[in-house]
TORFIZA-668811 format. One line per field, with one value per residue: residue in one letter; z, y, x of N, C-alpha, C in turn. Coordinates in steps of 0.1 Angstrom, whole numbers, plus 5000, padded with zeros to 4 digits. Each point is the difference from the previous one (the first is absolute). Last residue first. Example, Ala and Ser with C-alpha at 12.3 -4.5 7.8 and 13.67 -1.06 7.14 Angstrom:
# residues 2
code <- (s:a)
n.w <- (5071:4999)
n.v <- (4978:4943)
n.u <- (5128:5003)
ca.w <- (5000:5000)
ca.v <- (5011:5012)
ca.u <- (5009:4991)
c.w <- (5008:5000)
c.v <- (5011:5012)
c.u <- (4992:5009)
***
This chain:
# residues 252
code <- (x:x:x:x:x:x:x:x:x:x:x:x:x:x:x:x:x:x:x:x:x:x:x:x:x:x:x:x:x:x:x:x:x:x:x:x:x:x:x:x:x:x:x:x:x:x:x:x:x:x:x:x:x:x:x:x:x:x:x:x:x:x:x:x:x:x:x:x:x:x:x:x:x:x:x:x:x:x:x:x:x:x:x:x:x:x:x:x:x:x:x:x:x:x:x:x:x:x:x:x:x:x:x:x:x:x:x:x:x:x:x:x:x:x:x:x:x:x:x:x:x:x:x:x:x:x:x:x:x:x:x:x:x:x:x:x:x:x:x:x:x:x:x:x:x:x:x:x:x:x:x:x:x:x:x:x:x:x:x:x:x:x:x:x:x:x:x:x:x:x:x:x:x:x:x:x:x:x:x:x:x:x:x:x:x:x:x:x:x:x:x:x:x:x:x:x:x:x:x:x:x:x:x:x:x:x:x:x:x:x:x:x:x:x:x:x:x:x:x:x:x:x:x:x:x:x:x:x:x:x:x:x:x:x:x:x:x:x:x:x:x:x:x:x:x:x:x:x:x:x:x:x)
n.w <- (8144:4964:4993:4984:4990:4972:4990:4977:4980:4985:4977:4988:4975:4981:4973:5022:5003:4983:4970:5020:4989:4960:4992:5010:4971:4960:5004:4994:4960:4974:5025:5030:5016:5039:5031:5018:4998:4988:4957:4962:4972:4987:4955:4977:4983:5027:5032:4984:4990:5033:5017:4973:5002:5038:4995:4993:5029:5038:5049:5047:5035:5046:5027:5036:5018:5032:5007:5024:5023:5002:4972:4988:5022:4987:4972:5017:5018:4968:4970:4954:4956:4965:4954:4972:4983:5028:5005:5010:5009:5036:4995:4968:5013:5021:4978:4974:5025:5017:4978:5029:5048:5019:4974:4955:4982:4993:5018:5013:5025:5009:5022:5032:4994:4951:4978:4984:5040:5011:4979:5009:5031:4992:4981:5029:5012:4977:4968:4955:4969:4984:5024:4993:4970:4999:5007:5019:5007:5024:5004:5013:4985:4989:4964:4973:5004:5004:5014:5006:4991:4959:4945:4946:4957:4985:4980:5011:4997:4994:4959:4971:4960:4993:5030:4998:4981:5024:5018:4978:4997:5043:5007:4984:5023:5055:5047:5017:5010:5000:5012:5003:5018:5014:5002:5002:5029:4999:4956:4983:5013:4990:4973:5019:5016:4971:4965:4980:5033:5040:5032:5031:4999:5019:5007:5015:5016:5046:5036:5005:4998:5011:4999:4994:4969:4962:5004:4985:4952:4986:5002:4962:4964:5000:5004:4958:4952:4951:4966:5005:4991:4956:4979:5027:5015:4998:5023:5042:5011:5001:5039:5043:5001:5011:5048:5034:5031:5049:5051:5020:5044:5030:5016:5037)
n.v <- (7574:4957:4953:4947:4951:4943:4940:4949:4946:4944:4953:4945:4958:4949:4952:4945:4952:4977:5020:5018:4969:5000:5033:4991:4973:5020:5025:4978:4988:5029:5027:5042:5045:5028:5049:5041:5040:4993:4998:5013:5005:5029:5019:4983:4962:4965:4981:4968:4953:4972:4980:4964:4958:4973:4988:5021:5041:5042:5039:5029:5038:5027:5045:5050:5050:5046:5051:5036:5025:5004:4969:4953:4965:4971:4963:4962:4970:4975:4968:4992:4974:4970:4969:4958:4954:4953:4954:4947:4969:5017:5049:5007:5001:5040:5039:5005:5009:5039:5053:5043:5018:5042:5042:5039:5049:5053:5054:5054:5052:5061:5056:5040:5028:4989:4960:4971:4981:4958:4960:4977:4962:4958:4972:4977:4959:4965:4977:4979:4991:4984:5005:5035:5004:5005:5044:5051:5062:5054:5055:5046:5015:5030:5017:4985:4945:4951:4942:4943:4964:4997:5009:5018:5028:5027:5029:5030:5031:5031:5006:4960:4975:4959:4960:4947:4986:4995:4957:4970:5009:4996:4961:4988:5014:4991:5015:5036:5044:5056:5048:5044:5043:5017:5004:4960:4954:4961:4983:4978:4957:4950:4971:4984:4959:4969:5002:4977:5001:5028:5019:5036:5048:5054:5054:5052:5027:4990:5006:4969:4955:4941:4950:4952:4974:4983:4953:4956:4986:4975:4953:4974:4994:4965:4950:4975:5004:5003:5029:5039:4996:4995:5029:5009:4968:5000:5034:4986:4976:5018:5027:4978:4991:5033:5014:4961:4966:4992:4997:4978:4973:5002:4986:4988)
n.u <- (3843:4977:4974:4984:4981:4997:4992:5011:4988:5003:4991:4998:4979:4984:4994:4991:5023:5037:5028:5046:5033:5018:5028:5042:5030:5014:5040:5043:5023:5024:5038:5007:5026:5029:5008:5010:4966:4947:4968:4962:4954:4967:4984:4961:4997:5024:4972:4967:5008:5003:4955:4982:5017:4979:4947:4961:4992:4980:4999:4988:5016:5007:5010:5010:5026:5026:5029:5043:5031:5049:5037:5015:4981:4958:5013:5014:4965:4975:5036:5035:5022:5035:5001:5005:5018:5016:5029:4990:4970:4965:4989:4968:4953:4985:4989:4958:4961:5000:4992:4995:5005:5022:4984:4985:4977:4980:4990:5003:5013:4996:5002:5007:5045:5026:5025:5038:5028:4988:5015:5042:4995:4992:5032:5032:4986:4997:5031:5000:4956:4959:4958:4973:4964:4949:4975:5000:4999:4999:4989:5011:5053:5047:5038:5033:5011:5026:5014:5004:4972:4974:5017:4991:4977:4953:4948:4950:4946:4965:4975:4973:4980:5028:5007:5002:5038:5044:5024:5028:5040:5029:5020:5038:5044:5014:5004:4963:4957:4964:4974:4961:4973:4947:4952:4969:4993:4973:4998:5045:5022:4994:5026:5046:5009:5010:5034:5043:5041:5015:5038:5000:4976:4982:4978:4982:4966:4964:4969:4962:4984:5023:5003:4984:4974:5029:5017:4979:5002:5040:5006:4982:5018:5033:4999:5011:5026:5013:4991:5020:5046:5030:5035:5041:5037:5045:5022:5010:5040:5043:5010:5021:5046:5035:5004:5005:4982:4977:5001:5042:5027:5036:5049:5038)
ca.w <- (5007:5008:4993:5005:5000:5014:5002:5012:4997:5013:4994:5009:5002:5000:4997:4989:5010:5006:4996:5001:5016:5005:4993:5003:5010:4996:4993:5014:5006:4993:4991:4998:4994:4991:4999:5000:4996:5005:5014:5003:5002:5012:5003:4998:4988:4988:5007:5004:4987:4995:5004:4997:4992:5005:5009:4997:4986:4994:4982:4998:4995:4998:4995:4991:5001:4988:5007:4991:5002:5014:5001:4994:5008:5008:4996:4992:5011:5007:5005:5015:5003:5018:5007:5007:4990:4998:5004:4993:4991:5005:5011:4993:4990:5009:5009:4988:4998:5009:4996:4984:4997:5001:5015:5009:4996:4997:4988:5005:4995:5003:4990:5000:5012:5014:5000:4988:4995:5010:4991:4988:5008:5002:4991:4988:5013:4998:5010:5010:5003:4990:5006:5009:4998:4998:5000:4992:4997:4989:5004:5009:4995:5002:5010:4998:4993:5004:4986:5005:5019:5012:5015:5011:5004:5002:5007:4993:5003:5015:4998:5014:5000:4984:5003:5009:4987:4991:5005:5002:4990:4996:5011:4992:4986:4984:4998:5003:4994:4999:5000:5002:4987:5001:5001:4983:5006:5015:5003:4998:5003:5009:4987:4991:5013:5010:5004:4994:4991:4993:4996:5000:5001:4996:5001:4994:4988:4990:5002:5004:4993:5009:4999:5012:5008:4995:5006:5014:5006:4997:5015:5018:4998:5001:5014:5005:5007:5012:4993:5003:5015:5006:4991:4999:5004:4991:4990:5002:5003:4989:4983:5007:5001:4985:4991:4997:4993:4989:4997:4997:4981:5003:4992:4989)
ca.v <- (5012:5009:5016:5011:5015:5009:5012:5008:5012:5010:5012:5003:5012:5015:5013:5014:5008:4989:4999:5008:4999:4986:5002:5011:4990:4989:5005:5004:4992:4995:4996:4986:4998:4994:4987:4989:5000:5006:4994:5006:4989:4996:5003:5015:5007:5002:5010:5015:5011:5009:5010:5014:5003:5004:4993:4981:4996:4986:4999:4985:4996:4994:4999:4987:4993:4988:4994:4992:4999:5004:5015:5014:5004:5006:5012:5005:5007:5015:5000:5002:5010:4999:5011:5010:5014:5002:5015:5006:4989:4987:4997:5004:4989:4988:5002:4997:4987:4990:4984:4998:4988:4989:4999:4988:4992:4989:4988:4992:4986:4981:4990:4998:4992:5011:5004:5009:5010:5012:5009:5011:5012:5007:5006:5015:5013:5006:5007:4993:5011:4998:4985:5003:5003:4986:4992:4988:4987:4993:4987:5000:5000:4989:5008:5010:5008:5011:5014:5012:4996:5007:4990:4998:4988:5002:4996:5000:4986:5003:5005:5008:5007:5011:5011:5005:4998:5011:5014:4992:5000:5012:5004:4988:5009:4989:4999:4984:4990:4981:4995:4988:4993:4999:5011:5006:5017:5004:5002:5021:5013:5011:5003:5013:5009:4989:5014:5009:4985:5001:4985:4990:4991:4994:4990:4990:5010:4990:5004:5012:5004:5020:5009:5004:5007:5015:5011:5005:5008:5012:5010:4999:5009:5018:5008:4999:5003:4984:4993:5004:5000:4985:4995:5014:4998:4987:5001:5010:4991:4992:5010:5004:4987:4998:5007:5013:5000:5001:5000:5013:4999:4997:5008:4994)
ca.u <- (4997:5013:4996:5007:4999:5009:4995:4998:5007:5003:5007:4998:5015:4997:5011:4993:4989:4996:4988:4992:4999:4993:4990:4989:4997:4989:4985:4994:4987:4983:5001:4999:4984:4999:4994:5008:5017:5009:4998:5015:5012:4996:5015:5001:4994:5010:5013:4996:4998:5015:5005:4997:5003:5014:5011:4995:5007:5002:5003:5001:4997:5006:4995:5000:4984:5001:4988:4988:4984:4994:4998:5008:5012:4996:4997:5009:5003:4992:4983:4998:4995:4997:5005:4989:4999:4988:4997:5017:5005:5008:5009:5014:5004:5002:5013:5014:4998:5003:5002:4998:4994:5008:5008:5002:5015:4998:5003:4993:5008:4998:4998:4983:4993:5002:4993:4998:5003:4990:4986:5000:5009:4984:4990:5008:4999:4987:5002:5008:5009:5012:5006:5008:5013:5003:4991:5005:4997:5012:4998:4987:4985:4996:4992:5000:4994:4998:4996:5011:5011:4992:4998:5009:5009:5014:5008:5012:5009:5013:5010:5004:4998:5003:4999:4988:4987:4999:4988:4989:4996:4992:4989:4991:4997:4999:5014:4999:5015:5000:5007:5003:5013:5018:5008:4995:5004:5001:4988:4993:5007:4992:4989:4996:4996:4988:4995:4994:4995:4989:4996:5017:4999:5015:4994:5012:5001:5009:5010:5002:4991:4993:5004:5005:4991:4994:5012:4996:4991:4999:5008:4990:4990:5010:4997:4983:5004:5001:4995:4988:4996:4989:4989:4992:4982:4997:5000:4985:4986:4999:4996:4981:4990:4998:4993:5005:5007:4996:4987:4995:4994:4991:4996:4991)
c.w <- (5000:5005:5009:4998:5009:4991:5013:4997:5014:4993:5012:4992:5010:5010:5003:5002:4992:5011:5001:4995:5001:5009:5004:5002:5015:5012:5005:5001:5014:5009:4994:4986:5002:4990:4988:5006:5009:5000:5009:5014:5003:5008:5016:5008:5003:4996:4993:5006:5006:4989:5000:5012:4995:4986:5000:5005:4998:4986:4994:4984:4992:4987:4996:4996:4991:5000:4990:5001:4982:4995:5013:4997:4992:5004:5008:4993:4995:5012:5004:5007:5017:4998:5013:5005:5006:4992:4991:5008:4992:4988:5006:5010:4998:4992:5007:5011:4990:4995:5009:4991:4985:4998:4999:5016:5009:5000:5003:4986:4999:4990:5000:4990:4998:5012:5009:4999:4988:4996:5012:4997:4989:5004:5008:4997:4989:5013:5007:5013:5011:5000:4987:5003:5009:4991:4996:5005:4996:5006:4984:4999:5015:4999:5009:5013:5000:4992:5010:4990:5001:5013:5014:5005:5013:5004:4997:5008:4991:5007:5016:5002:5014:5006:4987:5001:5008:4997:4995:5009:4996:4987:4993:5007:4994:4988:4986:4994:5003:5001:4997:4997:5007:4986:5004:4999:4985:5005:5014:5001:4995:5006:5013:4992:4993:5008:5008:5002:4986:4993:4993:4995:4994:4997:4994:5005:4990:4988:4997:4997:5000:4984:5008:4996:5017:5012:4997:5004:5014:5004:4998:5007:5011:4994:4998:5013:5006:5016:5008:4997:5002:5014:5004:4993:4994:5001:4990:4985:4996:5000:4986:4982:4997:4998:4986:4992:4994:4988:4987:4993:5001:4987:5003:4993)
c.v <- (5013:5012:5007:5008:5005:5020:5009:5017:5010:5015:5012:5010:5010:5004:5013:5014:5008:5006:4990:5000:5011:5000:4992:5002:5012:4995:4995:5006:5004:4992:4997:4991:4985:4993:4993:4991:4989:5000:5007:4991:4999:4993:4999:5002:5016:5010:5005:5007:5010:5005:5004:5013:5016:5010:5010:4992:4988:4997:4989:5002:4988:4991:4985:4993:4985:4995:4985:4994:4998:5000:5000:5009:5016:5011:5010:5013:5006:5004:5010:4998:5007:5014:4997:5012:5016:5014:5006:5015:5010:4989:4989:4995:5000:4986:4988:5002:4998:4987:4990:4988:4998:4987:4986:4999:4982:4992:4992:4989:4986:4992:4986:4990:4999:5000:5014:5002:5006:5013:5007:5009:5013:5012:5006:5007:5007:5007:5005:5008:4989:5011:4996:4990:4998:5000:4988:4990:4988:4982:4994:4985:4997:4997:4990:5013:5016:5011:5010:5009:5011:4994:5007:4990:4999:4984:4999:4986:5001:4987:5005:5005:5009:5010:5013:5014:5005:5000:5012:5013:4995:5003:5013:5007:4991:5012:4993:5000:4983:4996:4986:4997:4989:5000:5001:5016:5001:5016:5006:5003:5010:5012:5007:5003:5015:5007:4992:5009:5004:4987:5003:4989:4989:4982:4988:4990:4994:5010:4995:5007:5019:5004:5015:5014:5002:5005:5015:5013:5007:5004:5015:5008:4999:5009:5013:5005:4994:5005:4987:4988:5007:5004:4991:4998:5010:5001:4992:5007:5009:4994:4991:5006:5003:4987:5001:5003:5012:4998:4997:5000:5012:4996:5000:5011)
c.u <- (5012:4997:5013:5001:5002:4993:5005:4999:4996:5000:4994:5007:4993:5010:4990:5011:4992:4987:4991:4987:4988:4994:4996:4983:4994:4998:4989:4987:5000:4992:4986:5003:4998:4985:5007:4994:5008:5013:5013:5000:5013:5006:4999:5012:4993:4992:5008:5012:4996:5002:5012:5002:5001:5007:5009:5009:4998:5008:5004:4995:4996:4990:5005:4989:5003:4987:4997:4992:4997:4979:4995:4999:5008:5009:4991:5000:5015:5004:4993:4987:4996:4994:4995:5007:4994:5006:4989:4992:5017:5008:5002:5009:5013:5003:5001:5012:5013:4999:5004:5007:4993:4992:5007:5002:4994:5013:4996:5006:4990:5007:5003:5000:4982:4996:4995:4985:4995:5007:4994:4991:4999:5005:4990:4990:5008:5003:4988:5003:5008:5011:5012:5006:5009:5020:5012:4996:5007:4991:5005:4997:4990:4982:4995:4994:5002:4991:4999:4999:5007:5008:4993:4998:5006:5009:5015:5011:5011:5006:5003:5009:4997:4990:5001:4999:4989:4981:4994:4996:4985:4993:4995:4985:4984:4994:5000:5019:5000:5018:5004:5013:5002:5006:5013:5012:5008:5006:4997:4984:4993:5002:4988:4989:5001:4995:4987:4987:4994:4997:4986:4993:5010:4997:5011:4997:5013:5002:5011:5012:5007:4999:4997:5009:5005:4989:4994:5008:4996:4984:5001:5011:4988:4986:5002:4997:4984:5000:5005:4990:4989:4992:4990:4989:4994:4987:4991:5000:4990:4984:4999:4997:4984:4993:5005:4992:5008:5013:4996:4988:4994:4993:4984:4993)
***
Protein backbone atom coordinates (compact mmCIF):
# COMPACT_ATOMS: atom_id res chain seq x y z
CA UNK A 1 0.00 0.00 0.00
CA UNK A 2 1.18 3.37 -1.03
CA UNK A 3 1.86 5.72 2.03
CA UNK A 4 -0.04 9.34 1.32
CA UNK A 5 2.37 11.77 0.72
CA UNK A 6 3.09 14.46 2.80
CA UNK A 7 2.99 17.27 0.43
CA UNK A 8 2.08 18.24 -3.04
CA UNK A 9 5.08 18.64 -5.71
CA UNK A 10 7.15 21.39 -5.81
CA UNK A 11 5.76 23.20 -9.04
CA UNK A 12 2.46 23.21 -7.17
CA UNK A 13 3.93 24.54 -3.68
CA UNK A 14 5.94 27.78 -6.13
CA UNK A 15 2.63 28.08 -8.16
CA UNK A 16 0.67 28.85 -4.84
CA UNK A 17 3.07 30.97 -2.94
CA UNK A 18 3.74 32.75 -6.28
CA UNK A 19 -0.13 33.67 -6.39
CA UNK A 20 0.14 34.89 -2.66
CA UNK A 21 3.45 37.04 -2.99
CA UNK A 22 1.32 40.42 -3.21
CA UNK A 23 -1.34 39.75 -0.85
CA UNK A 24 0.52 37.91 2.09
CA UNK A 25 1.71 40.57 4.16
CA UNK A 26 -1.62 42.09 4.18
CA UNK A 27 -3.74 38.86 4.98
CA UNK A 28 -1.26 36.74 6.80
CA UNK A 29 -2.23 36.34 10.74
CA UNK A 30 -0.29 33.47 12.97
CA UNK A 31 2.88 33.77 10.74
CA UNK A 32 4.19 37.08 12.10
CA UNK A 33 3.50 35.89 15.60
CA UNK A 34 5.26 32.71 15.09
CA UNK A 35 8.11 34.75 13.35
CA UNK A 36 8.43 37.01 16.15
CA UNK A 37 8.47 34.13 18.78
CA UNK A 38 11.18 32.24 16.64
CA UNK A 39 13.60 35.55 16.39
CA UNK A 40 13.77 35.60 20.17
CA UNK A 41 14.97 32.01 20.07
CA UNK A 42 17.77 32.62 17.97
CA UNK A 43 21.59 32.41 19.39
CA UNK A 44 22.97 35.82 19.67
CA UNK A 45 26.65 34.72 19.39
CA UNK A 46 29.16 33.95 16.99
CA UNK A 47 27.00 34.15 13.94
CA UNK A 48 29.16 35.60 11.14
CA UNK A 49 26.74 33.37 7.97
CA UNK A 50 23.65 33.31 8.28
CA UNK A 51 21.32 31.15 5.75
CA UNK A 52 17.48 31.55 5.77
CA UNK A 53 15.19 28.53 3.85
CA UNK A 54 11.86 29.95 2.58
CA UNK A 55 12.12 33.69 3.42
CA UNK A 56 8.49 34.34 2.21
CA UNK A 57 8.37 37.83 2.16
CA UNK A 58 10.59 38.49 5.09
CA UNK A 59 8.57 38.01 8.46
CA UNK A 60 11.66 36.58 9.96
CA UNK A 61 14.17 38.23 8.08
CA UNK A 62 13.14 41.85 8.74
CA UNK A 63 14.91 40.77 12.25
CA UNK A 64 18.02 39.49 10.92
CA UNK A 65 20.32 42.12 10.63
CA UNK A 66 19.59 43.98 13.57
CA UNK A 67 20.09 40.85 15.39
CA UNK A 68 23.65 40.13 13.98
CA UNK A 69 24.27 43.51 12.32
CA UNK A 70 27.89 41.77 11.23
CA UNK A 71 26.96 38.44 9.48
CA UNK A 72 26.40 37.78 5.61
CA UNK A 73 23.08 37.19 5.52
CA UNK A 74 21.63 34.86 3.08
CA UNK A 75 17.57 35.01 2.30
CA UNK A 76 15.92 32.36 -0.39
CA UNK A 77 12.75 31.00 -0.74
CA UNK A 78 11.68 28.66 -3.94
CA UNK A 79 8.51 31.36 -5.16
CA UNK A 80 10.75 34.05 -7.68
CA UNK A 81 7.29 36.40 -6.67
CA UNK A 82 8.67 35.94 -2.84
CA UNK A 83 11.76 37.03 -3.26
CA UNK A 84 10.83 39.94 -5.08
CA UNK A 85 8.39 41.38 -2.34
CA UNK A 86 11.26 40.76 0.03
CA UNK A 87 13.87 42.34 -2.00
CA UNK A 88 12.10 45.84 -1.09
CA UNK A 89 12.62 45.30 2.76
CA UNK A 90 16.18 44.90 2.25
CA UNK A 91 17.39 47.81 -0.65
CA UNK A 92 19.40 49.45 1.92
CA UNK A 93 21.40 46.04 3.40
CA UNK A 94 24.21 45.27 1.72
CA UNK A 95 25.10 42.12 3.52
CA UNK A 96 21.84 40.71 2.80
CA UNK A 97 21.66 39.04 -0.18
CA UNK A 98 19.05 36.98 -1.88
CA UNK A 99 18.68 33.86 -3.75
CA UNK A 100 16.12 31.55 -5.69
CA UNK A 101 16.26 27.92 -4.60
CA UNK A 102 14.59 24.95 -3.03
CA UNK A 103 15.53 24.61 0.48
CA UNK A 104 14.81 20.53 0.44
CA UNK A 105 18.06 19.89 -1.07
CA UNK A 106 20.93 23.00 -1.66
CA UNK A 107 24.33 23.15 -1.17
CA UNK A 108 26.07 25.85 0.18
CA UNK A 109 29.28 27.13 -0.78
CA UNK A 110 30.77 27.85 2.54
CA UNK A 111 29.01 26.28 5.38
CA UNK A 112 27.03 28.62 7.55
CA UNK A 113 27.04 29.38 11.48
CA UNK A 114 22.98 29.25 11.48
CA UNK A 115 20.58 28.36 9.01
CA UNK A 116 16.87 29.55 9.98
CA UNK A 117 12.96 28.95 8.85
CA UNK A 118 9.99 30.10 9.79
CA UNK A 119 6.66 28.33 9.04
CA UNK A 120 7.98 26.34 5.71
CA UNK A 121 9.00 23.19 6.43
CA UNK A 122 5.85 21.29 6.79
CA UNK A 123 5.50 21.80 2.90
CA UNK A 124 8.76 19.86 2.23
CA UNK A 125 8.41 16.49 0.92
CA UNK A 126 11.10 14.58 2.36
CA UNK A 127 11.82 16.45 5.63
CA UNK A 128 14.67 13.73 7.33
CA UNK A 129 16.64 14.12 3.96
CA UNK A 130 16.05 17.94 4.45
CA UNK A 131 17.23 18.20 7.98
CA UNK A 132 19.91 15.74 7.18
CA UNK A 133 20.99 18.30 4.37
CA UNK A 134 21.02 21.49 6.36
CA UNK A 135 23.29 19.88 9.15
CA UNK A 136 25.71 19.24 6.48
CA UNK A 137 25.74 22.86 5.38
CA UNK A 138 26.34 23.68 8.91
CA UNK A 139 29.89 24.59 10.45
CA UNK A 140 30.56 22.57 13.61
CA UNK A 141 29.23 24.59 16.80
CA UNK A 142 26.44 25.94 14.22
CA UNK A 143 22.59 25.91 14.81
CA UNK A 144 19.76 25.07 12.93
CA UNK A 145 16.78 26.75 14.68
CA UNK A 146 12.81 27.03 12.86
CA UNK A 147 9.26 27.23 13.02
CA UNK A 148 7.21 24.87 11.22
CA UNK A 149 3.42 23.24 11.34
CA UNK A 150 2.86 19.89 13.40
CA UNK A 151 0.54 17.36 13.21
CA UNK A 152 -2.66 18.74 14.70
CA UNK A 153 -2.78 21.84 12.74
CA UNK A 154 -6.16 22.66 11.12
CA UNK A 155 -7.89 19.46 12.83
CA UNK A 156 -10.97 21.23 13.08
CA UNK A 157 -11.08 21.73 8.64
CA UNK A 158 -9.29 17.94 8.73
CA UNK A 159 -11.66 16.25 10.55
CA UNK A 160 -14.88 17.77 8.78
CA UNK A 161 -13.32 16.68 5.40
CA UNK A 162 -12.63 13.29 6.38
CA UNK A 163 -16.00 12.51 7.37
CA UNK A 164 -17.77 14.01 4.50
CA UNK A 165 -15.00 12.89 1.44
CA UNK A 166 -10.83 12.98 1.37
CA UNK A 167 -9.51 15.46 3.53
CA UNK A 168 -7.16 18.28 1.14
CA UNK A 169 -5.09 18.64 4.30
CA UNK A 170 -1.41 17.98 3.89
CA UNK A 171 -0.04 15.16 6.57
CA UNK A 172 2.05 17.46 8.53
CA UNK A 173 4.27 15.59 10.99
CA UNK A 174 4.15 15.31 14.81
CA UNK A 175 6.93 16.40 17.18
CA UNK A 176 7.98 13.12 17.89
CA UNK A 177 8.82 12.75 13.95
CA UNK A 178 10.71 15.35 13.77
CA UNK A 179 12.36 14.92 17.03
CA UNK A 180 13.61 11.58 15.03
CA UNK A 181 15.38 13.37 12.57
CA UNK A 182 18.57 14.86 14.06
CA UNK A 183 20.56 13.73 17.15
CA UNK A 184 19.66 16.16 20.29
CA UNK A 185 17.30 18.12 19.17
CA UNK A 186 15.68 20.15 20.95
CA UNK A 187 11.52 20.70 20.50
CA UNK A 188 9.15 23.04 22.03
CA UNK A 189 5.45 23.42 21.10
CA UNK A 190 2.73 25.69 20.77
CA UNK A 191 -0.84 25.30 20.02
CA UNK A 192 -2.40 28.37 18.31
CA UNK A 193 -6.25 29.25 18.11
CA UNK A 194 -7.13 31.50 15.00
CA UNK A 195 -10.97 32.72 14.79
CA UNK A 196 -12.83 33.29 11.29
CA UNK A 197 -16.12 34.76 10.71
CA UNK A 198 -16.81 31.43 8.86
CA UNK A 199 -15.42 28.55 6.93
CA UNK A 200 -15.30 30.99 3.83
CA UNK A 201 -13.07 33.39 4.92
CA UNK A 202 -10.75 30.99 6.28
CA UNK A 203 -10.00 29.27 2.78
CA UNK A 204 -9.91 32.85 1.45
CA UNK A 205 -6.85 33.34 3.83
CA UNK A 206 -5.13 30.25 2.86
CA UNK A 207 -5.58 31.24 -1.18
CA UNK A 208 -4.51 34.64 -0.46
CA UNK A 209 -1.33 33.91 1.06
CA UNK A 210 -0.46 30.70 -1.31
CA UNK A 211 -1.41 28.35 1.41
CA UNK A 212 -3.60 26.40 -0.41
CA UNK A 213 -1.64 23.57 -2.13
CA UNK A 214 -3.66 20.49 -1.06
CA UNK A 215 -2.11 17.15 -0.67
CA UNK A 216 -0.66 15.17 -3.53
CA UNK A 217 -3.47 13.03 -5.11
CA UNK A 218 -6.10 14.66 -3.53
CA UNK A 219 -9.11 14.78 -5.68
CA UNK A 220 -10.66 18.61 -5.88
CA UNK A 221 -14.05 18.61 -4.52
CA UNK A 222 -16.74 19.14 -6.50
CA UNK A 223 -18.93 22.74 -5.75
CA UNK A 224 -21.46 21.28 -3.89
CA UNK A 225 -19.51 19.01 -1.96
CA UNK A 226 -17.67 22.05 -0.99
CA UNK A 227 -20.47 23.78 0.26
CA UNK A 228 -21.99 21.08 2.07
CA UNK A 229 -18.46 21.22 3.73
CA UNK A 230 -18.37 24.36 4.54
CA UNK A 231 -21.86 24.09 6.05
CA UNK A 232 -20.91 21.54 8.26
CA UNK A 233 -17.95 23.46 9.49
CA UNK A 234 -20.20 26.68 10.22
CA UNK A 235 -22.31 24.72 12.08
CA UNK A 236 -19.64 25.51 15.13
CA UNK A 237 -17.52 28.61 15.68
CA UNK A 238 -14.82 28.37 12.74
CA UNK A 239 -11.59 28.56 15.00
CA UNK A 240 -8.60 26.70 13.64
CA UNK A 241 -6.14 24.89 15.66
CA UNK A 242 -2.29 25.58 14.12
CA UNK A 243 0.32 23.32 16.31
CA UNK A 244 3.65 25.01 15.49
CA UNK A 245 6.62 23.16 16.64
CA UNK A 246 9.75 24.91 17.44
CA UNK A 247 13.00 22.89 16.95
CA UNK A 248 17.18 23.86 17.71
CA UNK A 249 20.13 22.16 16.94
CA UNK A 250 23.55 22.98 17.26
CA UNK A 251 25.86 20.47 15.28
CA UNK A 252 28.40 19.00 17.20
Amino acid sequence: MLKPSRMTNTNKIRTCFNSGAYSYDSEVDIQPKVAQSLAKRLPKKNVQTLVEIACGTGLLSRYLPSLFPEAAITLSDLAPLMIEVCKKRFEANSNVVLKCFNGQNFALTTPADLIVSSMALQWFNDLKNCFQNISKQLNIGGHFVFAMLGKNSLCEWSEVCGKLGNSPTPVFPSKEEVQSFLPNLKIETEVIHQSYKNTYAFLKKLKSIGANAPREGHIPYSSGMLRQIMRKLDERNVCISYEIIYGSYIKL
